[in-house]
C-alpha positions in Angstrom: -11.6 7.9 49.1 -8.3 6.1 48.7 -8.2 2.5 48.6 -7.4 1.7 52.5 -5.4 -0.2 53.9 -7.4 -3.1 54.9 -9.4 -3.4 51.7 -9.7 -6.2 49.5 -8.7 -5.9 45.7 -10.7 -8.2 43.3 -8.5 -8.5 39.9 -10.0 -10.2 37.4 -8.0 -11.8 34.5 -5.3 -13.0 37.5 -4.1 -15.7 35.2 -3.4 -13.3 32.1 -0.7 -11.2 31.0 -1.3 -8.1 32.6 -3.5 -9.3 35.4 -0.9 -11.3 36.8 1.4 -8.6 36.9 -0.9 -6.4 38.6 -1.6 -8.8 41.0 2.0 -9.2 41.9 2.6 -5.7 42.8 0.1 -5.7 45.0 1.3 -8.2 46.7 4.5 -7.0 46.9 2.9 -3.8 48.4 1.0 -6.6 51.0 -2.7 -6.0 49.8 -5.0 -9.0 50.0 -5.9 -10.4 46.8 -9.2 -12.3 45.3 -7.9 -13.5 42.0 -10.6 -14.8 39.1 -10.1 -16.2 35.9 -11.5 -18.9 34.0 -8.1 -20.3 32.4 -9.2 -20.8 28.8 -7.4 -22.0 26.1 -7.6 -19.2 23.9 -3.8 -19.5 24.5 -1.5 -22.3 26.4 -3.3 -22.8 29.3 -0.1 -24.1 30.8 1.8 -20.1 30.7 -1.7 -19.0 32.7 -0.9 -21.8 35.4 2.7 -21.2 35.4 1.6 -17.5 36.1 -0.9 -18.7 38.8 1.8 -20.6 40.3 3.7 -17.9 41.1 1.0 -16.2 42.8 -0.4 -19.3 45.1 1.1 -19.6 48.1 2.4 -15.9 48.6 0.7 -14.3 51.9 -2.6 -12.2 51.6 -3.4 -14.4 47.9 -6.6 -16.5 47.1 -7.2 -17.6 43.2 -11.0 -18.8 42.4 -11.5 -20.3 39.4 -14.9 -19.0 37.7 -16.5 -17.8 34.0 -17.2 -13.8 34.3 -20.2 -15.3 32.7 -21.1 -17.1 35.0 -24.2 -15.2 36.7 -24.8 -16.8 39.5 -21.5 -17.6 40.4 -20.1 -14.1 40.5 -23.1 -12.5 42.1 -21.9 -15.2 45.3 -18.3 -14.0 44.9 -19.0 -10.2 45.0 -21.4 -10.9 47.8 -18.9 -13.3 49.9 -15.6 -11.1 48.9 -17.4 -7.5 48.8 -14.1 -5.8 47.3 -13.3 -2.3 48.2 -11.2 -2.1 44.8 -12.1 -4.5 41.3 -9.4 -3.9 38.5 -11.3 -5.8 35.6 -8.9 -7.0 33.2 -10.6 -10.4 32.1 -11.5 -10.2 28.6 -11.8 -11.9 25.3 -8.7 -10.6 23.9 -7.7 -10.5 20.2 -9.1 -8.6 17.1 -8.7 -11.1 14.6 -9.9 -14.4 16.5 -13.3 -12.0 16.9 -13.9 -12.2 12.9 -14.4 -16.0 13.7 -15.5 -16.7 17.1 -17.9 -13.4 17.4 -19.9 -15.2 20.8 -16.8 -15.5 22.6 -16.9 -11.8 22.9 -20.5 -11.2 23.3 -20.3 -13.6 26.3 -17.0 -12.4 28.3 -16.8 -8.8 27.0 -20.7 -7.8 27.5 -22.2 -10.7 29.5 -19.0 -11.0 31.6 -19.0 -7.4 32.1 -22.1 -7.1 33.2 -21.7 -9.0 36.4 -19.1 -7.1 37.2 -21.1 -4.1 37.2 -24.0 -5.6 39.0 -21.9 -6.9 41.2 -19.9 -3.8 42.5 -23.2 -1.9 42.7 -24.5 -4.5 44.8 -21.8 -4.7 47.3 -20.7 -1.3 47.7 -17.0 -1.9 45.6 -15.3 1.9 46.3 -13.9 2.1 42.5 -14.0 -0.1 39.3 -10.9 -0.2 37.2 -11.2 -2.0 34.1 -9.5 -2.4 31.1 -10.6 -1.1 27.8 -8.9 -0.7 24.9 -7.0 1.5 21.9 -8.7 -0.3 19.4 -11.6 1.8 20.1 -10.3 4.4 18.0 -10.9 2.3 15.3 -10.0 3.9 11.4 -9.1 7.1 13.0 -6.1 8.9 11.3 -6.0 12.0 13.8 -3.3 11.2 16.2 -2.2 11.1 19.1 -5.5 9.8 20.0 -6.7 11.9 22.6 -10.1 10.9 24.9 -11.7 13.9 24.1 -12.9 12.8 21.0 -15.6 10.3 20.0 -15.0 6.8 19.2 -17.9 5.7 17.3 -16.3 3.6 14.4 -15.0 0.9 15.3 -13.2 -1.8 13.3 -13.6 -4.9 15.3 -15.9 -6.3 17.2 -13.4 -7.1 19.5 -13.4 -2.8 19.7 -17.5 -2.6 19.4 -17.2 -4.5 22.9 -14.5 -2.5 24.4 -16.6 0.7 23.4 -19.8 -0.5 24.9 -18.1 -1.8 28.1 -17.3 2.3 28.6 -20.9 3.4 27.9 -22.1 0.3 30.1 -19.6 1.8 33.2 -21.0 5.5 32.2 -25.1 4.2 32.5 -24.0 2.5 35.8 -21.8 5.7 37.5 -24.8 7.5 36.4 -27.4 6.1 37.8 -25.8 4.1 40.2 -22.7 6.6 41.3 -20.7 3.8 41.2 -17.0 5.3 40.7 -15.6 3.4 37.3 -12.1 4.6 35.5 -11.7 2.4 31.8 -8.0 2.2 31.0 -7.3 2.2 27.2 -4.6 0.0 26.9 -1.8 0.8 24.0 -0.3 -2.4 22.9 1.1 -3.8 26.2 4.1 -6.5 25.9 6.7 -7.2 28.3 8.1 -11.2 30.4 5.0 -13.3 31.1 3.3 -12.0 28.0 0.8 -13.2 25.6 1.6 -15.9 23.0 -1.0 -13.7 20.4 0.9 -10.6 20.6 3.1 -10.1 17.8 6.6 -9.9 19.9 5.7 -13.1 21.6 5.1 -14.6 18.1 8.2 -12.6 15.9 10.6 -14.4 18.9 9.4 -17.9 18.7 9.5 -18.1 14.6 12.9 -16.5 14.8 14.5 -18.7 16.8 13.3 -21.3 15.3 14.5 -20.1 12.0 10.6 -20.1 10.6 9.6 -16.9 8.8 7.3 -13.9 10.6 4.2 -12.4 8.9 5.0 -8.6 9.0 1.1 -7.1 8.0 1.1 -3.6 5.9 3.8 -4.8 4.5 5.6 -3.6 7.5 4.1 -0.2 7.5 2.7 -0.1 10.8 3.2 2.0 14.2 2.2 0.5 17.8 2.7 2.1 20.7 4.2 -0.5 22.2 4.0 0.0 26.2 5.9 -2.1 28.8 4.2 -3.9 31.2 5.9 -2.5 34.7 4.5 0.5 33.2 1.0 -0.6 32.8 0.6 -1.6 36.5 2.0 1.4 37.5 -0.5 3.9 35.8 -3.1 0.9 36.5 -2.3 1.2 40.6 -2.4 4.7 40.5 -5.4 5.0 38.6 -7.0 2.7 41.1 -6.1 5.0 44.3 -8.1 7.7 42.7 -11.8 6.6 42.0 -13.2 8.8 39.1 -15.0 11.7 40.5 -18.0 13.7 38.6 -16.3 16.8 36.3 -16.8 20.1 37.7 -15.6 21.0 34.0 -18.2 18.6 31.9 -20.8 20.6 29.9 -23.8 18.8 28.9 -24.2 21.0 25.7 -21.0 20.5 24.6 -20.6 16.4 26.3 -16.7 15.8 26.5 -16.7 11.8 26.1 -13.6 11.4 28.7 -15.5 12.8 31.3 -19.1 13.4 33.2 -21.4 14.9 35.8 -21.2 10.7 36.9 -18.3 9.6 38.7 -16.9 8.4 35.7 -13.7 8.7 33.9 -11.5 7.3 31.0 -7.5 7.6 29.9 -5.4 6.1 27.5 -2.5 4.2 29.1 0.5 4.2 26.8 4.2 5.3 26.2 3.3 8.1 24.5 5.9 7.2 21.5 4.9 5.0 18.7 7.8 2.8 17.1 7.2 1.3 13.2 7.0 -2.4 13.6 10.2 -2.4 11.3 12.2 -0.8 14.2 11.0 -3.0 16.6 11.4 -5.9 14.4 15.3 -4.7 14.3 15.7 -4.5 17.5 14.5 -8.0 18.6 16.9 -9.4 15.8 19.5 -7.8 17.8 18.3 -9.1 21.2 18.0 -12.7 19.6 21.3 -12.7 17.7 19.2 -13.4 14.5 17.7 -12.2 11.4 14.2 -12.6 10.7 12.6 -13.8 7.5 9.8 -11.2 6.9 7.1 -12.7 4.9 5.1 -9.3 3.9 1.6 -9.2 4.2 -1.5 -7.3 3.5 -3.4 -5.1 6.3 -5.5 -7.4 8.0 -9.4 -6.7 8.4 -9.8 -5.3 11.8 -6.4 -4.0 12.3 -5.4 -0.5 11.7 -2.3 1.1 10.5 -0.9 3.0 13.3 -1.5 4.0 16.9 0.1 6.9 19.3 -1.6 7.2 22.7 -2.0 11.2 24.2 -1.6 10.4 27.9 -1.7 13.8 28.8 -5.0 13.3 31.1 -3.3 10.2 33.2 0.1 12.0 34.0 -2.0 15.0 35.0 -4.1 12.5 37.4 -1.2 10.2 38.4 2.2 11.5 37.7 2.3 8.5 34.9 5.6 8.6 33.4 6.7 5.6 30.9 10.1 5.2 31.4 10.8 1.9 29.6 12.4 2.4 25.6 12.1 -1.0 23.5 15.5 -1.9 23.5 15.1 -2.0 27.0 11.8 -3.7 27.7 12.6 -6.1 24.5 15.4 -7.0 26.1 13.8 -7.7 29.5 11.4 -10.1 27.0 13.9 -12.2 25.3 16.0 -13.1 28.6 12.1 -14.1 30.1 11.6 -16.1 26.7 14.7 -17.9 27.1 15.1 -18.5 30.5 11.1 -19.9 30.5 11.1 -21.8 27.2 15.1 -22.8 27.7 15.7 -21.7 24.2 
């Protein structure tokens, strides 16, 4: 079934990058919305509430302020709300703040996620969304990265919980039939974004004449994806819950798909850009140089990723249609205009 018209969404992570922006366009499309998130300060918890702010108020809206881990708590709120859709985008982001604050992850990422499964099995919800990642690929060199390969070495733990939040979804469409799509997410960045990212962080030192830390010594690729984008292929992923695959063989276990209603795609542009390029072209949309301080690969990090979004476009018509100079561009102007720089 399609999402109908009268059908609640429950988007989780309301007050974070992407999250928020999902929950605008449905908005703009007039669907109700149950927003959760905890507002940590793993970043400025003041951009989450200006985010927030733009969302309370505005018809068919309700925020509610919760920890994913919090299991009593969000067994009430699946049983008071009982969503038809839940796009799960609350995490704990970040590879590298996982090599020192390893429980953060084990409590959001596996704990958190938990609940949400329990609690859309519980209460009927017609299709889980949620958000993994492209660092599951971990160290592999064979691109694009396509879902119908394994991804069994990760690099992160940050990864190691993105991977078991897509064989946690599988057990429970299994067993359950409870519809669940994961999203692989390719380096998302766009206005409203996160102050971790490394656009976010390049813009800030540049304008304030401070130098950047370009890791690989600048030899890296991201597949840097724009946010409008993302909640497109994220919307249209969530019209269609994941059905069982007439075409899975259990001899021969294609990990993208199942006899389970369960499904995962990359979501990406499809083009990687070296980090020097789009280095270059945020220089230009600044009006200043940067001073590149060159740095080692960092542990957890990989060189280069390029996202094979073959499988999405064939479900959802997904077409990227936003190059860097334009979606940088779109950044800056939102940097300026919120930071007054």
């Amino acid at each position: 079934m399609s999402p109908s018209a009268s059908g609640t969404f429950l988007v989780t992570g309301v007050a974070g990058f992407i999250g928020f922006h999902v929950a605008e366009r449905l908005l703009d499309a007039g669907r109700e919305v149950v927003g959760l998130d905890n507002v940590n300060d793993y970043y400025d918890p003041k951009l989450k509430w200006a985010r927030l702010a733009r969302l309370e108020g505005r018809p068919g809206f309700r925020f509610v302020r919760l920890d994913l881990a919090d299991n009593e708590g969000m067994a009430k709120l699946f049983a008071e709300v009982r969503p038809e859709v839940v796009i799960h985008l609350a995490a704990q982001a970040g590879v590298r703040y996982s090599l020192t604050n390893p429980h953060a992850y084990v409590q959001a990422n596996l704990v958190g996620f938990m609940n949400i499964l329990e609690g859309s099995r519980h209460n009927s919800v017609g299709h889980l969304v949620y958000a993994s990642s492209s660092s599951v690929y971990g160290n592999h060199t064979d691109m694009p990265f396509t879902e119908h390969r394994g991804v069994d070495h990760p690099v992160s733990l940050y990864a190691a919980t993105k991977k078991s939040n897509e064989l946690m979804a599988h057990a429970y469409s299994h067993i359950f039939r409870l519809p669940t799509t994961g999203l692989r997410f390719f380096t998302v960045y766009g206005p409203w974004g996160r102050p971790d990212m490394a656009l976010f962080l390049f813009t800030r030192a540049i304008l304030a004449g401070q130098p950047i830390d370009v890791y690989n010594e600048g030899r890296m690729e991201r597949d840097f994806t724009y946010v409008d984008d993302i909640v497109t292929g994220v919307l249209g992923v969530a019209a269609r819950p994941a059905e069982p695959s007439p075409a899975f063989d259990p001899k021969h276990a294609d990990p993208s798909m199942s006899n389970a209603p369960f499904r995962v795609y990359n979501i990406g542009n499809h083009r990687p850009e070296p980090l020097l390029k789009m280095i270059g072209v945020l220089e230009s949309a600044l009006g200043k140089t940067a001073i590149k301080n060159l740095m080692p690969l960092q542990p957890g990090d990989v060189p280069a990723t390029w996202a094979d979004v073959d499988d999405l476009a064939a479900l959802t018509g997904f077409t990227p249609a936003t190059p860097i100079e334009v979606g940088i561009e779109r950044f800056v102007a939102w940097y300026r205009d919120y930071y007054g720089a």
